[in-house]
MIFI-911958 format. One line per 2 residues: number of its first residue (from 1); their letters; for each residue x, z, y of C-alpha. Coordinates in pm, 1 decimal. Layout:
BEGIN
NUM) A) X Z Y  ...
//
This chain:
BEGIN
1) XX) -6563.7 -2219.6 8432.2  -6618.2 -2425.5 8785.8
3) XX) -6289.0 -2467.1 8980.4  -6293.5 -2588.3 9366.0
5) XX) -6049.7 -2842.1 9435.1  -6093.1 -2998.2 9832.7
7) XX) -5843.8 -3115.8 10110.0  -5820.4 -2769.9 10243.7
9) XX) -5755.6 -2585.2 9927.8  -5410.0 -2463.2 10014.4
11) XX) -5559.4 -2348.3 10350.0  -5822.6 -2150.3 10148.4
13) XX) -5618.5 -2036.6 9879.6  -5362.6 -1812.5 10138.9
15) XX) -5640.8 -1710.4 10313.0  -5738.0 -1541.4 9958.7
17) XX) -5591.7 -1178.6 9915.7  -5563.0 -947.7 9583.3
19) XX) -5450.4 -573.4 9584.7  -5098.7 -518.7 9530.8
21) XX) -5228.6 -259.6 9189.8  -5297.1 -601.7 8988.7
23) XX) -4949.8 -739.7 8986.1  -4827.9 -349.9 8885.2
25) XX) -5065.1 -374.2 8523.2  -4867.7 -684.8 8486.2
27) XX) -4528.1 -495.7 8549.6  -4655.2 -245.3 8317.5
29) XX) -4805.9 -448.9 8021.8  -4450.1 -635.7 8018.5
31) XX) -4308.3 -287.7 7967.9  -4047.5 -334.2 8280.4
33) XX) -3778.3 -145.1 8409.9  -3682.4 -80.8 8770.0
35) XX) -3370.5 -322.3 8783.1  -3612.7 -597.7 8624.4
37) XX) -3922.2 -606.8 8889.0  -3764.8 -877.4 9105.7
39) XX) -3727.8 -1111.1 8809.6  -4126.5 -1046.0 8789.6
41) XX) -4116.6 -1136.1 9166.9  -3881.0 -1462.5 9178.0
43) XX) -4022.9 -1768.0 9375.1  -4326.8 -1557.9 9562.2
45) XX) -4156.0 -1376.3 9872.3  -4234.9 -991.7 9827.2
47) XX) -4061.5 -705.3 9823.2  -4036.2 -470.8 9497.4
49) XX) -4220.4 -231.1 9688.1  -4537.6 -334.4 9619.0
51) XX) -4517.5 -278.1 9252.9  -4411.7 123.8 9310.6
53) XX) -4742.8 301.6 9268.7  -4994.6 358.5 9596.8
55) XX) -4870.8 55.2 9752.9  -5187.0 -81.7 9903.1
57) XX) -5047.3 -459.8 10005.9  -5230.3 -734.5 9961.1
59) XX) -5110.9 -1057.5 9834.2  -5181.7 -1386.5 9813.1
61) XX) -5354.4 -1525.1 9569.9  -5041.0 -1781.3 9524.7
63) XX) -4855.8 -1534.1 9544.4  -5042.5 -1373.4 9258.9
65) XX) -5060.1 -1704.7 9068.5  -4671.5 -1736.8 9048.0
67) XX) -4625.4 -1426.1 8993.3  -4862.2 -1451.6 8681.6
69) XX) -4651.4 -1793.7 8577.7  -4275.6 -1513.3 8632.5
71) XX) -4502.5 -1300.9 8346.3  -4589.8 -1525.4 8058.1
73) XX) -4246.7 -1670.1 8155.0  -4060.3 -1313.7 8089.4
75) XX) -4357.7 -1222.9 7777.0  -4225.0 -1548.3 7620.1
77) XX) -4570.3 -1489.7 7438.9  -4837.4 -1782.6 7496.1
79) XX) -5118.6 -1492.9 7421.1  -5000.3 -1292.0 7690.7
81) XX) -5390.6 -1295.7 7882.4  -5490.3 -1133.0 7563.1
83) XX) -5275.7 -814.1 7588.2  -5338.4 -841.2 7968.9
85) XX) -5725.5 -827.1 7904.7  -5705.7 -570.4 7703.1
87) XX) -5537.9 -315.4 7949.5  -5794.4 -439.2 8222.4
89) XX) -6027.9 -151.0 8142.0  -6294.0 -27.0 8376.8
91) XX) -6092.3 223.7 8479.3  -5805.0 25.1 8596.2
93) XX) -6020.7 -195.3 8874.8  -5989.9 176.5 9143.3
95) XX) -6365.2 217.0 9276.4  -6556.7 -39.0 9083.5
97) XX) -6461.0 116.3 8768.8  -6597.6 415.9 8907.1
99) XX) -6886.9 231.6 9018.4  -6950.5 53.4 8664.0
101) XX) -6850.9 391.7 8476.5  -7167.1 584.6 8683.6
103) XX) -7411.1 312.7 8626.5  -7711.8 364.1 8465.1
105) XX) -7733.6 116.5 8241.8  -7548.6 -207.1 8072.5
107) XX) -7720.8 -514.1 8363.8  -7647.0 -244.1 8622.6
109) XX) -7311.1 -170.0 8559.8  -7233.6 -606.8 8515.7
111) XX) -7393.6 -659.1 8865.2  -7192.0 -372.0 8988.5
113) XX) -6900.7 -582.8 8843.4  -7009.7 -884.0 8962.6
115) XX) -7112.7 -753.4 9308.1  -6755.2 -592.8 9364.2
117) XX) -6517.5 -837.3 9219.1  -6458.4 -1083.9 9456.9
119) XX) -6371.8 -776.1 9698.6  -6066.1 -712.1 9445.9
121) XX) -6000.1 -1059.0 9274.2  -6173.0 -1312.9 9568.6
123) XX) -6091.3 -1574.6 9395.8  -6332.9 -1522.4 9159.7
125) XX) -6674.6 -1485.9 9123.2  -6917.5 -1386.7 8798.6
127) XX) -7274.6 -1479.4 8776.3  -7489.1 -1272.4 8590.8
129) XX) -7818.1 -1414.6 8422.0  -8105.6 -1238.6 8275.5
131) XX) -8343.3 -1431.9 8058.7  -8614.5 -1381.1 7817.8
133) XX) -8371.5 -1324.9 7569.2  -7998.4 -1416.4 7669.7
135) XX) -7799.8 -1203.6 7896.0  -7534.4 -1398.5 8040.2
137) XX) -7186.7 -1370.4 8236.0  -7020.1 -1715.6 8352.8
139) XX) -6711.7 -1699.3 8512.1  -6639.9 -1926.1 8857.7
141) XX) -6305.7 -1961.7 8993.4  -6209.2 -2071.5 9326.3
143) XX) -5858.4 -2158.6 9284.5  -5622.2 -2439.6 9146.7
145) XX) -5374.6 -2267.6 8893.5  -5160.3 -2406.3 8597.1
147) XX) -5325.2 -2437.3 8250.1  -5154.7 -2171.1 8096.9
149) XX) -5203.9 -1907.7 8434.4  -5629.4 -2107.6 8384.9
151) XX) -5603.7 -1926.6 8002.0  -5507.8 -1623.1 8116.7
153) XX) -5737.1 -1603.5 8369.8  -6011.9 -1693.1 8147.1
155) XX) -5946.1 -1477.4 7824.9  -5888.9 -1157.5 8114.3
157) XX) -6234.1 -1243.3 8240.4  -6416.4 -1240.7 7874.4
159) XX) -6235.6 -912.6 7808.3  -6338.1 -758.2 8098.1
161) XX) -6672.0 -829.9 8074.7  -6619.0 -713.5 7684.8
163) XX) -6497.5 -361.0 7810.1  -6750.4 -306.8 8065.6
165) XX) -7049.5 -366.8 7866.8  -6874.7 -158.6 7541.4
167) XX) -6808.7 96.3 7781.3  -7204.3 193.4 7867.0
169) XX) -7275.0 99.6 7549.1  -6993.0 339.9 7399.2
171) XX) -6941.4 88.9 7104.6  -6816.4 -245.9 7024.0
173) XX) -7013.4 -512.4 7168.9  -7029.0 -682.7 6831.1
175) XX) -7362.1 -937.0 6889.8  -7211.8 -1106.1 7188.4
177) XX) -7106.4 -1465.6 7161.5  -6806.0 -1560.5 7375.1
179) XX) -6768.9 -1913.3 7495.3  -6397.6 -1997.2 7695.2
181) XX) -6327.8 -2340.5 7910.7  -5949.4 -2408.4 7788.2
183) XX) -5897.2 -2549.5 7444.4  -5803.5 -2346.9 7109.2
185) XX) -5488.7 -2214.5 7178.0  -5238.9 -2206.1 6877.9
187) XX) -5263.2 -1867.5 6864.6  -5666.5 -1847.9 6819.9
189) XX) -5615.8 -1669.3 6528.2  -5509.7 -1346.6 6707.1
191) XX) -5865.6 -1336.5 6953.0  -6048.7 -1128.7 6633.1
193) XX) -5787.8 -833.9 6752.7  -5927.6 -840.9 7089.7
195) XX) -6308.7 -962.5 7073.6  -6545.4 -795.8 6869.7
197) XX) -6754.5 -1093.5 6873.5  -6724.2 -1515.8 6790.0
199) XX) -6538.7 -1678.5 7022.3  -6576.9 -2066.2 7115.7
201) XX) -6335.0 -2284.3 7259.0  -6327.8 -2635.9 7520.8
203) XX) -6650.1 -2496.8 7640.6  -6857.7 -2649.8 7986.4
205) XX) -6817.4 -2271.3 8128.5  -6645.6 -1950.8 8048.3
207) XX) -6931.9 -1761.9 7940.8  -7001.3 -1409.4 7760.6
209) XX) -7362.2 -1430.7 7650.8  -7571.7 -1121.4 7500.7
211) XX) -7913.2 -1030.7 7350.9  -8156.0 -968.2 7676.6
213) XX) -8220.6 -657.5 7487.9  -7876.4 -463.8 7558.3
215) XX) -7965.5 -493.0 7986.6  -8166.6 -168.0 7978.6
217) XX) -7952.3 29.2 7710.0  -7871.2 320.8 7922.6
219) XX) -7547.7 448.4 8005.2  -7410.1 590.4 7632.3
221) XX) -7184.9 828.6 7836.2  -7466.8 1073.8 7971.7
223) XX) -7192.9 1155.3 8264.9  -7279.0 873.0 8503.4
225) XX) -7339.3 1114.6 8781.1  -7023.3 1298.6 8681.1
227) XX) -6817.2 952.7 8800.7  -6986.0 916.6 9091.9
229) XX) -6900.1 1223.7 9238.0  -6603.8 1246.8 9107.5
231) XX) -6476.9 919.3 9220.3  -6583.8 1018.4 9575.3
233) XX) -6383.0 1355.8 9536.4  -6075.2 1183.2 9411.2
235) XX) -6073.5 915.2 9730.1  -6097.9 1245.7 9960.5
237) XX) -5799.6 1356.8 9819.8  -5631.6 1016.2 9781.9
239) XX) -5676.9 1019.9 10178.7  -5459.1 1297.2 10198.3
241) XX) -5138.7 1150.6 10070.2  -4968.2 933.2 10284.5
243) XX) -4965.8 569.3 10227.7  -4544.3 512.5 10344.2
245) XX) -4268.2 690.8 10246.5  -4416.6 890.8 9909.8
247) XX) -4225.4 1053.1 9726.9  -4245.9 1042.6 9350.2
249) XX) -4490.3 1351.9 9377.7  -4687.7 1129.6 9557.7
251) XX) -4657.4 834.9 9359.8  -4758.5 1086.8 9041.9
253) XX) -5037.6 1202.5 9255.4  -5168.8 908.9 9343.3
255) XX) -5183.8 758.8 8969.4  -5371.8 1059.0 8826.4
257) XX) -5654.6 1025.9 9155.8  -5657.0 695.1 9024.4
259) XX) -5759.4 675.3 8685.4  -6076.4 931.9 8551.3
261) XX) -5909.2 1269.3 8497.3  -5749.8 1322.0 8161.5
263) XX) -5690.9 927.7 8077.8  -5297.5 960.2 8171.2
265) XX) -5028.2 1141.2 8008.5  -4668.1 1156.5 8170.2
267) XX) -4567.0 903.2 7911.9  -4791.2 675.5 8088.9
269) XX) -4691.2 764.5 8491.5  -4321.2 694.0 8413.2
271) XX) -4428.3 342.1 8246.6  -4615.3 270.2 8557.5
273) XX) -4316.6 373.5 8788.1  -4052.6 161.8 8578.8
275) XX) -3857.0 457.9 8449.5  -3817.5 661.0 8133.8
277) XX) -4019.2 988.9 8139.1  -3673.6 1173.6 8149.1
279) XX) -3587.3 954.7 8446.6  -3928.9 1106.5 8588.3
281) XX) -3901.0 1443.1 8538.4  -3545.0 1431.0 8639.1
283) XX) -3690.1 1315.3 8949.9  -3974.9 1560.6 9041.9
285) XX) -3721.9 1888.4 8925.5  -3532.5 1726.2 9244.9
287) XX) -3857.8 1752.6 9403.9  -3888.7 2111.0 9295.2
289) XX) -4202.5 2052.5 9023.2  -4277.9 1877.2 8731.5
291) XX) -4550.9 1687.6 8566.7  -4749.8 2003.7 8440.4
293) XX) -4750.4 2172.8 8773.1  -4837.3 1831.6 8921.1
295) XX) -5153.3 1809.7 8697.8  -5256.1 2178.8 8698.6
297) XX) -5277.4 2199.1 9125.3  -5483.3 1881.8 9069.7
299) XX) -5686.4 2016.4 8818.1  -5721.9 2318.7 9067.6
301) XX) -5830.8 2125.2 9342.7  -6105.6 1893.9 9191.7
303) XX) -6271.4 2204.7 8988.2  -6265.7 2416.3 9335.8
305) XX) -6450.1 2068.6 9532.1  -6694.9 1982.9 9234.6
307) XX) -6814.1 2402.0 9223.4  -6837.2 2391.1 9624.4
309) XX) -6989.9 2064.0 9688.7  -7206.8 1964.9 9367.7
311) XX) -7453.4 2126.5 9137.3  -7254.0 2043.1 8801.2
313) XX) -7264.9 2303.6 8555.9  -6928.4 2452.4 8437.5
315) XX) -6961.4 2310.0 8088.6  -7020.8 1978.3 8227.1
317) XX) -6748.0 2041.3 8476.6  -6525.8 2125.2 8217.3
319) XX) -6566.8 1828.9 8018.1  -6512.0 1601.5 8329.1
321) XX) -6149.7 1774.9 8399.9  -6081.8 1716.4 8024.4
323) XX) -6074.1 2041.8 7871.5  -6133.4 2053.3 7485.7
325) XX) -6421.6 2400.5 7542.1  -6522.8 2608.4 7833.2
327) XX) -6361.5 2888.7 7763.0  -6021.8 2695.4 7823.8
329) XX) -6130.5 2571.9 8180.2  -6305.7 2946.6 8263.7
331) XX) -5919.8 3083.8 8175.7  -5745.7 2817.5 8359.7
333) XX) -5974.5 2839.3 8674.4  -5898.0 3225.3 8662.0
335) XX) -5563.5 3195.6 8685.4  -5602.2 2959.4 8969.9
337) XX) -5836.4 3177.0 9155.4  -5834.1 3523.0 8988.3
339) XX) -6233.9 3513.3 8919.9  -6475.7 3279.1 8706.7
341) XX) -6568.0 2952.8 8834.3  -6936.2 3108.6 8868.5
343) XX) -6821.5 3364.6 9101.8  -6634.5 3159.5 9268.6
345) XX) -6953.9 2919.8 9331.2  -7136.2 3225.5 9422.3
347) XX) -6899.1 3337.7 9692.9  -6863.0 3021.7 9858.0
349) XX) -7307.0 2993.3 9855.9  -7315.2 3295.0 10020.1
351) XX) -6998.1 3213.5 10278.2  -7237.7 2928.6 10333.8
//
């Protein structure tokens, strides 16, 4: 791992800015509550607005750096990075999980990573090596932090890389070998529950190398195009909901456009909006709806887009929305729309 230190580091450190979404995994891997976000907050400045879902501030990065120090403070848990890591799944990074999800194969879906990670974590950078027979990933980061925030940092970075390689590969990268800059933390013991492959400590560079051989393993999902489109789909309707002033149908909204389709449960909105799912349905019956309702219109809307606008079949349409057969999407869509999604294709071609 390379850290820049230089007489104008402060300068270039606030001019560094991270999406507001980061600091809410934190909120939610800590398991918070409402009345306990500004403890998470203490000593950086910001409102608790910008941990409520759809927020879109950015922050600084010292900002983000204390706020990272409030976190293992409140986890009183030195391995803290290591459940962090974990929930840093493709998925959770907006569009370049999207991006990394539709790639074709394992070195396209790192440099996808690579090329769109400074965009959402600038003060970082990962460079990604192909040799005759060593694919690497070596972590650079542009920022002076404390040595426990440097861990963190560090074991988030092998994990990511970890869960975007496993998830082209749709298995655990097992013949990896992962090498980390800080020392062997007393906890070292606990890094076999989170890598699936040897990891060294006090290492020049944090470093995930790989056989050459995984770069071309294509994409294990077979629905690469699927995410493509669908991510561009979801950000139409994201545009729709306004960005001040949501209410929690909103918020609920704009957490399912968020994440692939299927990947949430209601459990997991309420944990991301601080409250108990009773608190959250409580909430949207106020509204005059409820989490099914919430889901099904959703549902509704992205099968009607993907039948007028793409060429997906209905099974692999189906799949996409997260329905266990065909048949169960064909019923749903028909009492939606009152016909079959194949009718309704065909009356919109000819409309056309």
């Amino acid at each position: 791992m390379t850290i820049y230190f230089s007489s104008r580091a402060a300068d270039i450190i606030e001019e560094l800015y991270v999406p507001s979404s980061y600091s809410r995994i934190v909120a939610r891997e800590l398991g918070l509550q409402e009345r306990e976000l500004p403890l998470l907050l203490r000593g950086t400045g910001l409102p608790v607005g910008i941990l409520q879902p759809g927020d879109a501030t950015h922050i600084t990065a010292v900002q983000q750096m204390r706020l990272l120090e409030n976190a293992q403070h409140m986890a009183g848990a030195a391995e803290f990075g290591l459940h962090l890591g974990r929930r840093l799944q493709p998925a959770s990074h907006g569009p370049m999980g999207y991006l990394v999800l539709s790639s074709p194969d394992v070195i396209r879906a790192l440099e996808a990573f690579a090329d769109y990670l400074p965009l959402r974590l600038p003060f970082s950078r990962v460079h990604i090596a192909l040799e005759p027979d060593i694919l690497s990933c070596q972590l650079e980061l542009k920022i002076e932090a404390k040595p426990d925030v440097q861990r963190m940092l560090q074991e988030c970075f092998a994990l990511m890389i970890q869960s975007v390689v496993e998830a082209v590969l749709g298995r655990n990268l097992t013949e990896a070998s992962v090498g980390l800059a800080h020392p062997e933390p007393a906890y070292h013991q606990m890094y076999r529950e989170y890598f699936h492959a040897p990891v060294h400590f006090c290492q020049h560079t944090s470093t995930v190398r790989m056989p050459a051989s995984l770069a071309r393993v294509a994409n294990a999902s077979g629905h690469s195009d699927s995410y493509a489109v669908a991510q561009e789909l979801c950000k139409g309707l994201l545009a729709q909901i306004p960005a001040t002033e949501m209410s929690t149908t909103d918020r609920v909204r704009r957490l399912l456009l968020s994440s692939p389709t299927g990947t949430l449960t209601a459990t997991d909105i309420a944990q991301a909006m601080y409250v108990t799912k009773r608190t959250l349905q409580r909430r949207l019956e106020q509204e005059g709806t409820n989490y099914r309702a919430i889901t099904e219109q959703m549902n509704s809307e992205l099968a009607a887009r993907h039948l007028r606008d793409t060429s997906m079949t209905i099974e692999a349409l189906s799949a996409l929305l997260g329905y266990c057969d065909t048949a169960a999407f064909r019923k749903a869509f028909h009492r939606w729309y009152g016909q079959s999604p194949r009718d309704y294709r065909s009356c919109i071609s000819n409309t056309n």
